[in-house]
N, C-alpha and C positions, 0 to 999 in steps of 0.2 A: 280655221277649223280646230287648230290646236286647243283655242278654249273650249271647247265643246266637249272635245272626244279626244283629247291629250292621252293617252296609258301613262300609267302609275310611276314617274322615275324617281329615284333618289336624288339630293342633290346637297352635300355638305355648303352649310350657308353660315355664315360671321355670328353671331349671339351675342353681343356686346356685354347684357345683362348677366350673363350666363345660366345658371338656374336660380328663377326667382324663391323656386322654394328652400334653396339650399341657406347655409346665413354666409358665405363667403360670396355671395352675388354681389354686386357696386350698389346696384337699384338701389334708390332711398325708399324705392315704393315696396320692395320685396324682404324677406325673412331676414332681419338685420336689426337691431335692440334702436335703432333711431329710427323706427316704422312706427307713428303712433297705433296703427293696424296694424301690428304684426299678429296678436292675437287671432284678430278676424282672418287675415291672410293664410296664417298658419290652419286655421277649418278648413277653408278652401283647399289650399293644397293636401289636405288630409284627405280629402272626399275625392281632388284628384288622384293619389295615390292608393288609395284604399280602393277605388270603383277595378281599379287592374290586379292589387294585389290585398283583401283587408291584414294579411299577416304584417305588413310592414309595419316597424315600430317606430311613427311617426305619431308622436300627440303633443297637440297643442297646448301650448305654455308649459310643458316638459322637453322628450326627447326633440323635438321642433327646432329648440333651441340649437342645439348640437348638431344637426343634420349637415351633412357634408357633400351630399348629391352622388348620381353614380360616379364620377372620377375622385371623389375625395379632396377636389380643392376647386378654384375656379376655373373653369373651360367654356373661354368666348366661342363654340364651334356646334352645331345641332347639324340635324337632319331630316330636310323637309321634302316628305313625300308630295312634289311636285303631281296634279293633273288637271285633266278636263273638270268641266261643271254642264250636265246637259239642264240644268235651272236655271243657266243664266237670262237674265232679262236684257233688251237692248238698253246700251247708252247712250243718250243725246248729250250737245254739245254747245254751248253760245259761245258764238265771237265777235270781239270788237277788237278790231286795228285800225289805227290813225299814223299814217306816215308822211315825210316831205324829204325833197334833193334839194340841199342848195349847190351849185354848179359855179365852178371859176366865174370870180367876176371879171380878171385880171386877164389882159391881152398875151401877156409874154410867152413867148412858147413855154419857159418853164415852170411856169404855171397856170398856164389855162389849162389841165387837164388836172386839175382837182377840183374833188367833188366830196361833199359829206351828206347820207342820208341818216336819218334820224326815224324809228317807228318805235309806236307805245302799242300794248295787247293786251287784251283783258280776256282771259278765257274762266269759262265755267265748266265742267263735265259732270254730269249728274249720271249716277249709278254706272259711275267709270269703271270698264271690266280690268281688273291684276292681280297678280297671284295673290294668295297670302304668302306672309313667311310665319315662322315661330314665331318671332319678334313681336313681330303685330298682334299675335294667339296669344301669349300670355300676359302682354300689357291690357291685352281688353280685359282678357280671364279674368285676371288679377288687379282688376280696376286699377290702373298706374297712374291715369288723368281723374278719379275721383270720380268720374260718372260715369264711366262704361258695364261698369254691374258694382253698385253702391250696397248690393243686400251680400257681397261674397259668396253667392252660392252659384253651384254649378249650372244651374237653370237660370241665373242673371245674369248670363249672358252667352247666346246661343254657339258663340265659337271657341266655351270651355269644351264642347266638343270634340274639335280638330286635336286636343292633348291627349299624347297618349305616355304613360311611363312606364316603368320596367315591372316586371315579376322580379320579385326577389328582396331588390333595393330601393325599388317606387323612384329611381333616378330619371332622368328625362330622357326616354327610350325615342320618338320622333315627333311631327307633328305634320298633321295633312294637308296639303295645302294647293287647294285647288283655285281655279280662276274664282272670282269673288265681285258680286255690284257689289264697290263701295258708296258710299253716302253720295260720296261730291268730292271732288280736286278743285281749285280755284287759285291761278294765279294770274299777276302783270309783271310786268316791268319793259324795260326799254332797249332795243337793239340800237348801236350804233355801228357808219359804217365811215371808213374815211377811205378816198382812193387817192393817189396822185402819181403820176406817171410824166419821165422825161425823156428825152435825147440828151445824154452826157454832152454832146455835143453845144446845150444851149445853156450849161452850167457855168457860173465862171470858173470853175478851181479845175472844170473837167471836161473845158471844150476841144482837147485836142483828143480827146480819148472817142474808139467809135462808140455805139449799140447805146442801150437805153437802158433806164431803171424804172421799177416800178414799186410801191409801199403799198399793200393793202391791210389796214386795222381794223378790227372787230372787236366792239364791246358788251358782253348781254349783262345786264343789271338787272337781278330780281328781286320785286319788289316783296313778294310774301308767296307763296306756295302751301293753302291750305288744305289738308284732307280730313275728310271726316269720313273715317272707317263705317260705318255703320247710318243709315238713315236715323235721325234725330240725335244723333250721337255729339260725345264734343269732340269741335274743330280744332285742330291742330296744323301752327304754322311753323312750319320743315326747314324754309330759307335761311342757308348759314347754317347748315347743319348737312352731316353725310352720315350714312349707317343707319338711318332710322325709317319709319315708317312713312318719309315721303323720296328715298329713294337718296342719293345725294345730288343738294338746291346747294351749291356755291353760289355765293351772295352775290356774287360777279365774276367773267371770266374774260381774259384778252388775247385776241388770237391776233399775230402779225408775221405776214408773210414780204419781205424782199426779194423783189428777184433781178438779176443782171440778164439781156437778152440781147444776140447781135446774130442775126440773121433767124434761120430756124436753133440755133442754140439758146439755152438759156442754163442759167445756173440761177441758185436761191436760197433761202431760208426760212425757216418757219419753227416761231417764237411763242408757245403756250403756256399762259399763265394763270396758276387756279390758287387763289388765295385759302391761307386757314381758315378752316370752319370748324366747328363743333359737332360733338357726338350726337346723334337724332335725339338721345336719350335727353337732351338739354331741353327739348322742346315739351318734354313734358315734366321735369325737375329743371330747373337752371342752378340745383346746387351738385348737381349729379358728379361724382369722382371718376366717371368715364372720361378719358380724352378724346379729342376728335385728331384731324390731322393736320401738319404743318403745311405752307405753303410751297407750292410744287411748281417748277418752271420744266420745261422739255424745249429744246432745239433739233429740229434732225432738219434734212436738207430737203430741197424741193424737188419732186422729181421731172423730171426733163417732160417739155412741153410733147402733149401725144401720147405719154406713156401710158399705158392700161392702168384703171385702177385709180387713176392719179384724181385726188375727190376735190380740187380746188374749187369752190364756186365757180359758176361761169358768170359772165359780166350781166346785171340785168339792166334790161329796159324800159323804163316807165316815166307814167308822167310826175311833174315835180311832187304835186301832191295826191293823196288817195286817202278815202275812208274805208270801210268797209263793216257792216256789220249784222252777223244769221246765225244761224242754227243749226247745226247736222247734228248727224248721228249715225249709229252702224247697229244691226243685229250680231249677237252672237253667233261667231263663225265667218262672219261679212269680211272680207280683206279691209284693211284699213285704207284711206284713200291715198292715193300715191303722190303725196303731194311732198314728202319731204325726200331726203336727199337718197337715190339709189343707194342700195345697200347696206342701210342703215335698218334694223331691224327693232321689231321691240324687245327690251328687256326690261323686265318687272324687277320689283325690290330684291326680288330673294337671289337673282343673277350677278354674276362678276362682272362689272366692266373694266374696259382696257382704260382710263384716264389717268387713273393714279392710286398709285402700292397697291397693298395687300385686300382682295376683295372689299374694293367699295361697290357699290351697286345702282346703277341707274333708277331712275325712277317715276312715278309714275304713269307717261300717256305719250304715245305716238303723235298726239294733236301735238301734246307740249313739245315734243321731241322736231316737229315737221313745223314750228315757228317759222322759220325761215330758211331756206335750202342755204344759204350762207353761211348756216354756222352749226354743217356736217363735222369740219375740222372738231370743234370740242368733245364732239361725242367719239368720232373712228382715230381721231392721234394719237 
């Protein structure tokens, strides 16, 4: 129901670009003398500023130039009036997955309990409900991808709206941002899964020792993660990129748990790894002077078998191979289906996730998110 009927909250959110209108912004899209549109952009943000305050002395191909936003210098940080939308329309959804087990061929006790499944996905979500952020508000405003409002006017393109700036300074006071149909999300790529499990006892370096070991590895490889904000709008592919408008798509991620167990005890570890990727802002400049983040390892331990809370997959059952491939969808307000991992909730682009540093932000679709209940670990670690 939150999308619906959300109230009004505040929510300090990352701004990578900081103010496009300002000229110490990074944007190559925004008020910066290597914008061949800076001209055109600077009217824009005139009309922005002007509709809240016309006294501000902002004019284009003069003071514009010199504009230094309200802090006076760059500031990656905004604030977006998070809410409900009762316009929302419902989104539907296609999917196609294709998976297979291959299972020990080998007799030996210490290795017939390995197994690797392998599945590939292909999802589409048309008129996918998530917040907006700023982010998103003024790369459309401000035509960043060249085709989101190509005449620069406030009226070419309907979520110059959602801006709003200051009395006084015309700085960038907040921006609204309520649930939103987007165009369309569209991504694949491929889970892998590898198990293997022993009896130290049927090892050779470690058959005098009791209890058993176990290695569980997870790999999600994503192939491209497209959104397109706006119906007929241009698509943009996210993958390999964190901070930007499709939430942060690590190109790939490897989750690996050990654990030692002799009786009901167990002891373990658990090894997550998220390679560098780039600033979102890549995906629509690849010359952008924003950085993205380095690559991030986390260790903590496992916690004891039973324990409340404790999110490890549980072992599935099926057969070697599976297709599958339909349609859903939900209305606005609809719970989403509960098919991914308890606990795991949605978070839109404009929200903090827990995965790694300083506000990166999940992103787009509980479909995307509920892939597979196996690979809760990369989302709650």
């Amino acid at each position: 129901m939150a999308e619906l009927y959300q109230p009004q909250t505040t929510a300090v959110v990352f701004m990578p670009d900081g103010d496009p209108c300002a000229n110490n912004t990074p944007a190559k899209w925004g008020n910066i003398a290597a914008n061949p549109n800076r001209l055109q952009l600077q009217t824009l943000c005139a009309a922005l500023i002007h509709k809240f305050d016309p006294s501000v002395n902002y004019t284009p191909g003069g003071s514009a130039n010199n504009y230094t936003g309200l802090m006076g210098a760059y500031f990656p940080l905004a604030l977006d009036l998070q809410q409900g939308n009762t316009n929302l329309q419902p989104e539907t959804a296609r999917t196609y997955t294709a998976g297979g087990v291959i299972r020990s061929p080998f007799t030996s006790a210490a290795l017939s309990r390995l197994s690797l499944s392998v599945d590939w996905y292909d999802i589409k979500i048309t008129g996918a409900i998530e917040p907006l952020t700023g982010e998103v508000l003024y790369q459309q405003c401000l035509n960043a991808d060249g085709k989101s409002n190509p005449t620069y006017t406030i009226d070419g393109n309907p979520l110059c709206a959602y801006i709003n700036r200051e009395v006084g300074d015309g700085g960038n006071r907040n921006e609204i941002a309520p649930f939103f149909n987007f165009g369309s999300i569209k991504t694949s790529g491929v889970d892998v899964q590898l198990d293997w499990a022993s009896e130290l006892a049927d090892l050779p370096l470690t058959h005098a020792l009791p209890g058993a070991i176990n290695l569980n590895v997870v790999v999600n490889w994503l192939a491209h993660y497209d959104v397109q904000t706006t119906p007929g709008g241009a698509v943009t592919d996210y993958a390999g990129t964190v901070n930007g408008g499709g939430g942060s798509q690590f190109r790939y991620r490897t989750y690996t748990t050990l654990t030692y167990s002799e009786g009901p005890a167990s002891l373990g570890m658990r090894w997550r790894h998220l390679p560098s990727a780039k600033d979102g802002s890549y995906a629509l400049d690849p010359t952008t002077l924003t950085k993205g983040v380095g690559q991030h390892d986390r260790v903590r331990p496992v916690r004891p078998l039973g324990a409340e809370q404790d999110l490890r997959p549980a072992r599935r059952h099926r057969q070697p191979v599976r297709r599958r491939a339909g349609s859903r969808g939900r209305e606005p307000g609809q719970r989403r289906p509960r098919h991914h991992p308890a606990g795991l909730r949605r978070a839109g682009p404009a929200l903090l996730c827990r995965h790694q540093g300083p506000l990166l932000r999940r992103g787009p679709s509980d479909y995307l998110e509920g892939r597979a209940a196996r690979l809760a670990p990369f989302f709650l670690g």
